[in-house]
N, C-alpha and C positions, 0 to 999 in steps of 0.2 A: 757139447754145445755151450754157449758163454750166456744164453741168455740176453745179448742185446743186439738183437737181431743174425741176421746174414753171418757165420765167421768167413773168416779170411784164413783161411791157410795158407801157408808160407812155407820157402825153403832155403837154406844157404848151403852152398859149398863153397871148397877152395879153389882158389884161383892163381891169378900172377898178382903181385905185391900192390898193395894202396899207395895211391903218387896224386900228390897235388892240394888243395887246399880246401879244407873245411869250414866252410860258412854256417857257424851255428846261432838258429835263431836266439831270441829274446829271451830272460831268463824268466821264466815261467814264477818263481818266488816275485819277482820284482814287480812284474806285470800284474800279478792279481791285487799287489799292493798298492800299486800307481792307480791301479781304477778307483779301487776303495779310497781311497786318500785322498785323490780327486774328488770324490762326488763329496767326500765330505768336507773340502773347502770352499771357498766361497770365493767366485771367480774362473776363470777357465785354467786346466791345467792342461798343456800339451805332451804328446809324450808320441816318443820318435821309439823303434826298435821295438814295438811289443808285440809278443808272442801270439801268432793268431793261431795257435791248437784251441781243439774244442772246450777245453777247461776254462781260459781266458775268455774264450765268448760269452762261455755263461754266466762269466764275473758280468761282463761287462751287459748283457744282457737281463742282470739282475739290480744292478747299478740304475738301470735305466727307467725299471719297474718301480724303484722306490723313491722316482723323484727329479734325480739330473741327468741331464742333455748330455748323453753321451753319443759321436759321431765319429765313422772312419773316415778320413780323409786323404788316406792313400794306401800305400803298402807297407805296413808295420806304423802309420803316423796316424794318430788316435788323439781325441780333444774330448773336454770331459767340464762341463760346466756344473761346477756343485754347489750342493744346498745349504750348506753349511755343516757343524757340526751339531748333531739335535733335528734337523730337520727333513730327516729321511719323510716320507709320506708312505700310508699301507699301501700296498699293493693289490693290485686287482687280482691278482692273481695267483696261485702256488709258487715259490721261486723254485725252480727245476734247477741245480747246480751240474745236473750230469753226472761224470766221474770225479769231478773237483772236491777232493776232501779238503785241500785247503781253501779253496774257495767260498764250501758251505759254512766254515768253521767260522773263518775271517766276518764272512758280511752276518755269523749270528752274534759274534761277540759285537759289530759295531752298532746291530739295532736294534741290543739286547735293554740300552740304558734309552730309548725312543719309544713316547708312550704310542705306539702300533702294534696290531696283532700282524706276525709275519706266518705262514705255512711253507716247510720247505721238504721238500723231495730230492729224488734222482735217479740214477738207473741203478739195475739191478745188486752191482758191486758197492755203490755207496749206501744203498739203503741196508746192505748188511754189517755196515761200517762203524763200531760204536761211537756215541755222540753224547755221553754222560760225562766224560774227563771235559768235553766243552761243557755242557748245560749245567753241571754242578758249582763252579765260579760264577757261570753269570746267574745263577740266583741269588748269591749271595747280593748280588746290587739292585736286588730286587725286581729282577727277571722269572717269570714264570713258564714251564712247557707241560705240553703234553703231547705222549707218542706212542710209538708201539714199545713193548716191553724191553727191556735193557735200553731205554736209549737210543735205538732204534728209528731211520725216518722210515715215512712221513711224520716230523715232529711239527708242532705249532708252540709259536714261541710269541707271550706277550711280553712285551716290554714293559720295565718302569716306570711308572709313572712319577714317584718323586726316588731315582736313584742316590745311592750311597756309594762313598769310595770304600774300596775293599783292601785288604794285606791278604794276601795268598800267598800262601808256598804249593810250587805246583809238584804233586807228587811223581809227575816225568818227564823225563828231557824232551819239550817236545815245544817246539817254535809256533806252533799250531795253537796250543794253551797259551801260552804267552802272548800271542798276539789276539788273539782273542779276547785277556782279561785287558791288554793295553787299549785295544779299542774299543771295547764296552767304558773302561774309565775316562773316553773323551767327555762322554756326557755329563760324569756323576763329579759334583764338586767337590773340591778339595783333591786331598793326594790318594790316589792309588798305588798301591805297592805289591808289588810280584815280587816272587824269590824263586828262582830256580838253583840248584844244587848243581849243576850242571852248565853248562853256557853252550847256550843253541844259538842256531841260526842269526844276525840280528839285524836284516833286512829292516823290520819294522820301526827298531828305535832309530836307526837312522836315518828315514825315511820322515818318520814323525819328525826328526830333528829338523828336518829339510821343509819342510809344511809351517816348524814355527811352535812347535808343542816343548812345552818345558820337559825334558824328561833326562834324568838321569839314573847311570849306573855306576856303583861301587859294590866291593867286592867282600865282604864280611863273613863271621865265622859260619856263618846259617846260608851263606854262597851268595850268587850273583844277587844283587839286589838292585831294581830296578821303580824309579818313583817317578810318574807321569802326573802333573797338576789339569788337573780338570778343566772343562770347558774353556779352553782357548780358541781364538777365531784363526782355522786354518789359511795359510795365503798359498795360494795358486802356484803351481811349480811349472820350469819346464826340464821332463825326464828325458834322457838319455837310456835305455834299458839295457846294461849290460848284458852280453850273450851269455849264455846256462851254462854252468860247469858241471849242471846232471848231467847235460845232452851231449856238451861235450866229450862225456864219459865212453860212450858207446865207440866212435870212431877215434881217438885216442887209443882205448885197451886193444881195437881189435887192430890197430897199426902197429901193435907192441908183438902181438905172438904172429901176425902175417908178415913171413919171412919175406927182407928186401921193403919191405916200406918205408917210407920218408912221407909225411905231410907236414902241412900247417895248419894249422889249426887256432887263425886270429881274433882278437878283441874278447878274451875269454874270464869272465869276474872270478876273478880267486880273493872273495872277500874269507879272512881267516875262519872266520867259523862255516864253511863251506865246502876248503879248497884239500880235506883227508886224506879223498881219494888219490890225489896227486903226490902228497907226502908219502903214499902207503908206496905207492907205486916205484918212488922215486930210489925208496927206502928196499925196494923187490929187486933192483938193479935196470930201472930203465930207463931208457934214455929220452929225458922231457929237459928238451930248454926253452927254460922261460925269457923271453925276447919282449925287448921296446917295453920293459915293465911302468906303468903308467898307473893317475888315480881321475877315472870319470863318473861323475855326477855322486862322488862320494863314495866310490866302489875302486878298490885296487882291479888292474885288469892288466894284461897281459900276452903273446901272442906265441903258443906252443907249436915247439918244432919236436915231433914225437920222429922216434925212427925203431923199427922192429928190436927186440933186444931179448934177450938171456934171460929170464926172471928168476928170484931164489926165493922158495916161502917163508914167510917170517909168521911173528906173530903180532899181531894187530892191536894196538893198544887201547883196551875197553873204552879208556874216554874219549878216544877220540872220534867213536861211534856217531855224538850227534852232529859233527864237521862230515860225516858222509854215509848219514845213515842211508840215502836212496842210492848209494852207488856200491852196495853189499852183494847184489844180482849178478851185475858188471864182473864186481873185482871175483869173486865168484867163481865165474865160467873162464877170467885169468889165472886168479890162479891153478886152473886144472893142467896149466902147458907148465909151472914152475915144477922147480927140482926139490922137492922136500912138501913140509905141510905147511900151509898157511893156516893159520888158527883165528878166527874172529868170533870175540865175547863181547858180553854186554848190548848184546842187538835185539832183546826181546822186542824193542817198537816195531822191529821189522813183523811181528806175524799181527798187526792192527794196522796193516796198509793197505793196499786194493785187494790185497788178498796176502795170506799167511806165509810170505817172501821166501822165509828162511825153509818152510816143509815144498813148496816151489821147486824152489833152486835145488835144494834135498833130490827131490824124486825127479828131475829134469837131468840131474849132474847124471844119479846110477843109470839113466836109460843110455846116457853117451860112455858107460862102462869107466865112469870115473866114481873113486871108492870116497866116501863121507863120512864124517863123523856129525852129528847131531844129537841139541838139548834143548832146551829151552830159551836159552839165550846166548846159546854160542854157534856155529856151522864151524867145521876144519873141513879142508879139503885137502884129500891127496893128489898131490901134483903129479904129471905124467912124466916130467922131464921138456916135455916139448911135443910128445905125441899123443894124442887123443883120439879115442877110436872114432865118437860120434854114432853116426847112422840113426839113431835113435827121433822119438818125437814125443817134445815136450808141451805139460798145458800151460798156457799160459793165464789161465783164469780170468779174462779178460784185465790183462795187467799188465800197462804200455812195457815197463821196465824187464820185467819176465821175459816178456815175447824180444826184445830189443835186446837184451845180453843174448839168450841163445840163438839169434842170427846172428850176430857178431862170433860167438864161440865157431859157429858153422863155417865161417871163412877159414878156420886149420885146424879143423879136423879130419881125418884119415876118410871119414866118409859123410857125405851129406847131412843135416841138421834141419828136421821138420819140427813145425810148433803149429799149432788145429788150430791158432785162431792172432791174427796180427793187430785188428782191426781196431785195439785199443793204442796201441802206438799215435792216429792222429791225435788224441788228445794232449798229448805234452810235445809232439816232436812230426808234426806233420809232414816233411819235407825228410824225411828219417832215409826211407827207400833210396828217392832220387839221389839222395847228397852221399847215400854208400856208392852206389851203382857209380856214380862222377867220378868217385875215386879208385874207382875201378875193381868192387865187390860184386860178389854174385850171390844176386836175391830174387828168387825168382815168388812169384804169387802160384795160387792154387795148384799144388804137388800134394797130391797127398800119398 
């Protein structure tokens, strides 16, 4: 049982080959940032393409709690009147994030430097989620919490009252931290300075750039270094949300090993610190052409023509771990059809995500009689050549991505592919089901 309510048990098998075109929503990175961003400018930001999985509501439903007019105005077109920056207001009430770990990270780092007491919660998976690599930075700007032990929510987080800018070096590659200390230093004057060793994600600086915030990066011996000047007055955007190249992940890999497919799969952000798994893939022997390559609302994007293909295991190169850390599940349950091992290190972030990814995929892979190597920060998989027994059923711990690579695996393998509970899939990728099934997958509900 997952623990947050009812499961969904699921099933995939093989079929006749994937045809046709993939419409993937909103990118789930983009959208929790466009909310936050939004409320903290000052004026209405509108914003076209956002991702309406349950994570993004809760941004946006949190958003709304501390202060700005946030309203749906149609299907993915969302408007967001903010307060400024500094002008969050407490909350009446505990902010529930859900399953949103980036969600709850994002809006503690932005109302860590706002003198408000905030309380935040969530369901069963996040509150086992550690929240100390956050809460430890923003004290330094003189943020204070208190929570259940390690870090731990329900945490309660007061804000600064007279904050300070801070120089962090973040101890892990993690876009989550980084955006967290950049938006805690909207408030605290003067410069804030991050340093990551590593170069994550960088939705936020650019994002901030687009808002109006001085922030720059250069790249020195101590690594990415990043300097955001303090209290500037946000101005009002209007976003464009490129489509997800997590989500994207899922029906891309399984077009690659479902023999005879051809899709499309348009308007896809392959902003460089994001676009890995596509290089990994590419680098596997498969056949992804990138089409009509374009640059919208400040995001490279582009319109993927995947067609089945051959794959060869390589070996994955450590840094480019955080360009795809959430698509290690995925490539994962692909690599199990390649001819040789695929080796991927440097992924320890994977076992502090909805759940401990890499022992997951681990024990989900040997139930479908594919052989693993596992450590602490590396998975190798043995590839089958192209044949995978399957039959087997994996947990998914309620962990959108878990449950989503192995129905995707289930489409060619030798024999059907169960997972005890789907149900975490709305949250990053609602429409996940329907858009396989379109393309002519078979996913069926409650099999067990």
């Amino acid at each position: 049982m997952s623990g947050h309510g009812t499961p969904t048990p699921m099933q995939s098998r093989a079929g006749g080959p994937l045809k046709g075109t993939a419409e993937i929503p909103g990118d789930k990175s983009v959208s929790h940032r466009s909310l936050i961003l939004g409320a903290l400018a000052v004026g209405e930001t509108k914003i076209s393409g956002l991702l309406e999985g349950d994570d993004i509501l809760d941004t946006a439903k949190a958003m709304a709690a501390l202060g700005a007019d946030v309203e749906r105005v149609g299907d993915g077109e969302w408007r967001v009147n903010g307060v400024g920056v500094g002008g969050f207001a407490e909350p009446d009430n505990v902010i529930d994030c859900g399953n949103a770990g980036t969600g709850v990270r994002l809006i503690m780092g932005a109302v860590s430097t706002s003198p408000i007491t905030v309380t935040f919660t969530g369901d069963a998976s996040l509150r086992s989620r550690p929240m100390g690599r956050i809460t430890d930075p923003l004290t330094l700007f003189g943020a204070q919490t208190v929570g259940r032990a390690n870090g731990l929510l329900p945490l309660t987080l007061v804000g600064a009252h007279e904050p300070m800018p801070v120089r962090y070096t973040s101890p892990h590659a993690s876009a989550q931290i980084k955006s967290a200390v950049l938006l805690a230093g909207l408030n605290a004057p003067g410069k804030t300075v991050l340093i990551e060793k590593e170069k994550t994600r960088d939705h936020t600086e650019r994002m901030l750039r687009g808002f109006g915030a001085e922030i720059e990066t250069v790249e020195t011996d101590e690594g990415f270094e990043i300097t955001l000047t303090g209290q500037p007055e946000l101005r009002p955007q209007t976003i464009a949300v490129p489509r997800d190249p997590s989500s994207a992940a899922f029906p891309v890999c399984a077009a690659l090993i479902v023999e005879g497919s051809d899709i499309l799969v348009p308007n896809i952000g392959l902003n460089p610190t994001r676009a890995g798994l596509f290089t990994t893939l590419v680098e596997m022997g498969a056949d992804i052409t990138f089409e009509n390559q374009r640059e919208e609302g400040g995001e490279p994007v582009a319109d993927l023509r995947v067609k089945a293909s051959k794959l060869q295991g390589i070996e994955v190169p450590s840094e480019r771990a955080p360009s795809m850390i959430d698509e290690y599940p995925i490539l994962s349950a692909v690599a199990s059809f390649a001819t040789g091992k695929t080796v991927m290190r440097g992924i320890r972030e994977l076992r502090v995500k909805e759940c401990d990814r890499i022992d997951a995929m681990a024990r989900g892979l040997e139930a479908m009689g594919v052989t693993i190597e596992e450590g602490e920060d590396f998975l190798i998989v043995h590839g089958q050549g192209g044949k995978v027994q399957g039959g087997g059923k994996a947990s998914t711990f309620f962990d959108h991505r878990i449950g989503m690579s192995f129905l995707c695996m289930g489409l060619a393998t030798e024999r059907p592919v169960s997972i005890d509970d789907g149900s975490a899939i709305a949250t990053s990728f609602p429409i996940f089901e329907n858009l396989m099934k379109d393309l002519g997958a078979s996913i069926m509900r409650n099999n067990r």
